[in-house]
C-alpha positions in Angstrom: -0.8 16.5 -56.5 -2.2 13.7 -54.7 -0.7 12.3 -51.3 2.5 10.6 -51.6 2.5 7.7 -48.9 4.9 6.2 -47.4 5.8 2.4 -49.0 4.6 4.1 -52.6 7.0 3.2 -55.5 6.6 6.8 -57.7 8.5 8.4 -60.2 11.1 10.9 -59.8 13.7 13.1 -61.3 16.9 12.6 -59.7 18.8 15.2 -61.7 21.2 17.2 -61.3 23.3 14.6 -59.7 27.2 14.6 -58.7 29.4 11.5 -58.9 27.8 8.3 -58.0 24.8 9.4 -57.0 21.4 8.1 -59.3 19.9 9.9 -62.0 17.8 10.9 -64.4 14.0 9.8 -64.1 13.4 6.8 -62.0 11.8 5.2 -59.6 12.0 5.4 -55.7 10.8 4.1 -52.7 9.3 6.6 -50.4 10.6 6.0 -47.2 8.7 8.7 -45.0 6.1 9.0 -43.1 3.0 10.4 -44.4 2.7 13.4 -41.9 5.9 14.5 -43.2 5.3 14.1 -46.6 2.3 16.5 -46.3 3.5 19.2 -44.3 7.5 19.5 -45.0 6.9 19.5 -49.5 9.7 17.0 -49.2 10.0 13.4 -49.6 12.7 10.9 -48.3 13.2 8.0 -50.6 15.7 5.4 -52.0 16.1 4.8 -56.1 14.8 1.5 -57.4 17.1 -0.5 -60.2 16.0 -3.5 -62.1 19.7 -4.7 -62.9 20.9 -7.6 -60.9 22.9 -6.1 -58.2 26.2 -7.4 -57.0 26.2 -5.5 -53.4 24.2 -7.3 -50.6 22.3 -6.6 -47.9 22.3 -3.6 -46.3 23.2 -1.7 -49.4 21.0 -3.5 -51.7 17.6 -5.0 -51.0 15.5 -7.4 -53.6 11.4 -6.4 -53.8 10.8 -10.2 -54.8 7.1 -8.8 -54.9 5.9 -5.7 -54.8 2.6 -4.6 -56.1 2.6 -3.3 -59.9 6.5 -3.4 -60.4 8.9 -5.4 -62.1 11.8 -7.2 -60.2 13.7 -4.6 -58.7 16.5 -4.0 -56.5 16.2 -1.1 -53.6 19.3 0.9 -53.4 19.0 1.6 -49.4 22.9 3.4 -49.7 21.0 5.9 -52.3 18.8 7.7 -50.4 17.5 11.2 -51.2 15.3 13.7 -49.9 13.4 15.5 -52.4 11.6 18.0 -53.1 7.9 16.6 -54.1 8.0 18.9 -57.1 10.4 15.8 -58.3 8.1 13.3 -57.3 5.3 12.0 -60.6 3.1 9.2 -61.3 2.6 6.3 -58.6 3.9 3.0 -60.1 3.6 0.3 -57.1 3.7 -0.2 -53.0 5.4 -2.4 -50.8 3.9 -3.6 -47.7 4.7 -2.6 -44.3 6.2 -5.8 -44.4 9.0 -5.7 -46.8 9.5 -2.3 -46.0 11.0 -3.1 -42.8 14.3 -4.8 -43.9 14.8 -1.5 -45.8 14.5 0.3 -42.8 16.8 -2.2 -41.3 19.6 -1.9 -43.9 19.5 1.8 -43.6 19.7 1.4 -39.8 22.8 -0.5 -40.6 24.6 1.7 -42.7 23.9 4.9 -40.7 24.9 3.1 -37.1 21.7 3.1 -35.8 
């Protein structure tokens, strides 16, 4: 499999879940750093949407832009680490840029 970056917007297979966590196959944000990604065989990431979410800022972040995706919505209060045999085909990046306020909101919502 080829490297999974940090920033990369990738497919993934969120099942089995429990309660109100995300499933099925979607997309994610991978929130980890490289170095990690490589050595551990596990991602951290957040699942993507593309409904209109109700929830602000810090749980929900809009990608206004991000390269090769649709308008989507980053849902920073579901994040996942994963095993990268869940992880498939890269769809889009966000820039170091936007992925700061992601980093932000999660900062928030774990007390950081």
């Amino acid at each position: 499999m080829a490297r999974i970056l940090r920033g990369e917007i990738r497919w993934a297979d969120l099942n089995p879940v429990r309660g109100r966590e995300q499933a099925g196959l979607r997309p994610v944000l991978i929130l980890s750093q490289d170095i990690f990604n490589e050595r551990s065989g596990i991602v951290i990431a957040v699942a993507l949407t593309t409904q209109a979410q109700r929830a602000g800022f810090p749980l929900t972040f809009e990608l206004e832009s991000a390269e090769g995706t649709k308008r989507s919505w980053v849902k920073i209060s579901q994040i996942r680490t994963l095993a990268v045999e869940r992880i498939g085909k890269k769809t889009g990046k966000v820039s170091p840029e936007q992925l700061a306020p992601i980093i932000e909101g999660l900062n928030e919502i774990i007390g950081a």
